[in-house]
C-alpha positions in Angstrom: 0.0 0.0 0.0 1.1 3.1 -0.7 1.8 5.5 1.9 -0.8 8.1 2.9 -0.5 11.2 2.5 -2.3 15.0 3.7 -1.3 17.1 0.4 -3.7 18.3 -1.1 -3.9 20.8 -3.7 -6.7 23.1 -4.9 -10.1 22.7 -4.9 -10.5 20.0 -7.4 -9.2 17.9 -5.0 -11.1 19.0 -1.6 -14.2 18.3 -4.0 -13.0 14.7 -4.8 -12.0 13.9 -1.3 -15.9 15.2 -0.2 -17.6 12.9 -2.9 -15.3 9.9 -2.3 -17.0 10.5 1.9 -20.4 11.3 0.2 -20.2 8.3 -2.0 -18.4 6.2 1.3 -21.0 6.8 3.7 -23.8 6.6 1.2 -22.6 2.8 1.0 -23.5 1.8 4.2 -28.0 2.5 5.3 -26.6 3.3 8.7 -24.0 5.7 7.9 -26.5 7.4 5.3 -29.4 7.6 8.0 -27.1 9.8 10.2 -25.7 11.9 8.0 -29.5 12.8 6.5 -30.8 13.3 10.1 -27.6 15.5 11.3 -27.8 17.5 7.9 -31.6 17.9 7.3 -31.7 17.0 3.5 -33.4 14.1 2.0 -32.4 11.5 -0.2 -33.7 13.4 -2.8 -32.1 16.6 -2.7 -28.3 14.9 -1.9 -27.7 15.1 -6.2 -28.4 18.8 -6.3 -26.7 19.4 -2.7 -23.5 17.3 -3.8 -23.1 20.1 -6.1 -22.4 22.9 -3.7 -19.3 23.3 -2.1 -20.3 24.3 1.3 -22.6 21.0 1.3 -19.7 18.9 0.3 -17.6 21.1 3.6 -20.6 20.3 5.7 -20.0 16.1 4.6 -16.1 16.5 5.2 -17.3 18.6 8.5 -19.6 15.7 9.4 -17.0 13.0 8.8 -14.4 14.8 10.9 -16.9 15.1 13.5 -16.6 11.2 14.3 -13.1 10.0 14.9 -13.8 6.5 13.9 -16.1 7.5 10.4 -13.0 9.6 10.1 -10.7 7.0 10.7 -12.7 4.4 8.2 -13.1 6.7 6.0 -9.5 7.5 5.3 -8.3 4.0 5.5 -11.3 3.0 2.5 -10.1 5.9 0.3 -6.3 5.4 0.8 -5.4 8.8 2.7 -4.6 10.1 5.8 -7.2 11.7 7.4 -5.3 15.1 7.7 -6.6 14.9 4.0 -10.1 15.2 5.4 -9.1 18.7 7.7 -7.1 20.4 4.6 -10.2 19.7 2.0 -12.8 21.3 4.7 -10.6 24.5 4.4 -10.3 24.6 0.9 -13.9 24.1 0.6 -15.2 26.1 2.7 -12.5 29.0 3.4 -12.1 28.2 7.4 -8.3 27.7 8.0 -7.8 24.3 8.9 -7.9 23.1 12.6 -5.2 22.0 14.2 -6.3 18.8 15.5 
């Protein structure tokens, strides 16, 4: 396995990292049911939502919220959870945390 890494560069990529935890908690009826509760939306409006950036913040935001999410996440897509902190910021404009 390759090693992970948090670089991440431009917003391109924050966007990728956001649908790759859209798409990863989608997978799994338990993971979706909390992330619609927490956020409001329903299944229908996530393909219009996914499209706006401070949506896909607020699934990064969500993600980062629960350590282990955060921690299953990163190890499904390959990339060191510091990934998740940098791509919030880029989205969203907040300096990232220091965690």
């Amino acid at each position: 396995m390759a090693p992970k890494t948090p670089v991440l560069s431009g917003r391109d990529a924050a966007e990728h990292v956001a649908i790759q935890a859209l798409t990863f908690i989608a997978a799994d009826p338990e993971r979706l049911g909390s992330f619609l509760a927490a956020s409001g939306i329903g299944p229908a409006g996530l393909r219009a939502a996914a499209r706006e950036p401070q949506f896909l913040a607020g699934v990064l935001d969500h993600v980062a919220a629960d350590e282990a999410l955060l921690i299953a996440f990163a190890e499904q897509a390959e990339i060191d959870p510091a990934t998740v902190t940098a791509a919030i910021a880029a989205l969203s404009g907040r300096p990232p945390r220091d965690d």
